[in-house]
BAFIBA-727332 format. One line per 5 residues: number of its first residue (from 0); their letters; for each residue z negated, x, y of N, C-alpha, C. Coordinates in steps of 0.1 Angstrom, whole numbers, plus 5000, padded with zeros to 4 digits. Layout:
<nodes>
NUM = a = Z,X,Y,Z,X,Y,Z,X,Y  ...
</nodes>
This chain:
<nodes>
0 = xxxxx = 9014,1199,3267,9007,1197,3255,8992,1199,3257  8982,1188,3252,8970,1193,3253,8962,1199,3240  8969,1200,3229,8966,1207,3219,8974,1215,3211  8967,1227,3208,8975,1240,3203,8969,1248,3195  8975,1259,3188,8967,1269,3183,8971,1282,3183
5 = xxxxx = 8961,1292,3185,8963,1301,3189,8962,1313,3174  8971,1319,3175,8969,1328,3162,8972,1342,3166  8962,1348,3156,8960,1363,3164,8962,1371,3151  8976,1377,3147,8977,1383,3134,8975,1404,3141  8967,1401,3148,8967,1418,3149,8954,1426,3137
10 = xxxxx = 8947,1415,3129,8941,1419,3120,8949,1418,3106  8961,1417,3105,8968,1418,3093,8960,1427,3081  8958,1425,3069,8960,1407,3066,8950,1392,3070  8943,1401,3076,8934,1389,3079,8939,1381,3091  8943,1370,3093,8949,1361,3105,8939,1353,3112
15 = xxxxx = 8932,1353,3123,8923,1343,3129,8933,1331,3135  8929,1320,3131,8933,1309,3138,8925,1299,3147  8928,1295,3157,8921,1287,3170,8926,1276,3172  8917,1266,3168,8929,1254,3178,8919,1252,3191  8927,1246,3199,8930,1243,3215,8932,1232,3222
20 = xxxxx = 8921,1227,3224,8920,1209,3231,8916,1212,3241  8925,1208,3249,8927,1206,3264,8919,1195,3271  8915,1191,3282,8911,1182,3287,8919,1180,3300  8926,1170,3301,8935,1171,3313,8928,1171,3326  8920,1163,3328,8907,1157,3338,8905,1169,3346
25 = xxxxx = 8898,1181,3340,8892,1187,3349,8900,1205,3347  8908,1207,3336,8912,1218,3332,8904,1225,3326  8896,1219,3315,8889,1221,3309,8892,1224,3294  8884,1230,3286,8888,1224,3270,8876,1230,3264  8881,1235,3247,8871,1237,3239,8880,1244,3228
30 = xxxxx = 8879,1259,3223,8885,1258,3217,8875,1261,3200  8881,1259,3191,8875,1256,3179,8882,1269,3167  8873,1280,3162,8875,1286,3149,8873,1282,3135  8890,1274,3134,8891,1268,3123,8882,1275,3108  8883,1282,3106,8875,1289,3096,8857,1288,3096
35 = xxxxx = 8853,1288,3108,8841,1284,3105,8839,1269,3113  8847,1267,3124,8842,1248,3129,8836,1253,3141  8832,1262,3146,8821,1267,3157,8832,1262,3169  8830,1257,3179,8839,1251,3193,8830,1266,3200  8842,1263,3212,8833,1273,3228,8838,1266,3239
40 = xxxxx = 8832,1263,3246,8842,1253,3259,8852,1268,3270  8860,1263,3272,8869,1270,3280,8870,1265,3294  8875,1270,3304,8878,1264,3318,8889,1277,3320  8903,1266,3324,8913,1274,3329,8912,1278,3342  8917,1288,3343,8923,1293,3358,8934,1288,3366
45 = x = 8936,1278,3374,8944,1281,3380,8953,1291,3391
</nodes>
C-alpha cells in the first residue's frame, strides 16, 4: 500500500492522526497532519 494513516492514541482523549503517501520511486513520501494540513517529507530505511 502506498497510502496510510498513522494514529497515535497515547494522548487520550486527544487522538493525533497522520496520513501517509508513499512514493514508490525512490522510498520516499510525505506524511501530512490532518488537523492542520502541514506535510513533512519522509525517506524510509531500508
Amino acid at each position: 500500500m502506498r497510502v496510510g494513516l498513522l494514529v497515535n492514541f497515547h494522548g487520550h482523549p486527544n487522538v493525533e492522526i497522520r496520513r501517509i503517501f508513499l512514493n514508490g520511486k525512490n522510498d520516499a513520501g510525505v506524511v501530512e497532519d490532518i488537523a492542520t494540513g502541514e506535510t513533512t517529507p519522509i525517506k524510509l530505511h531500508s
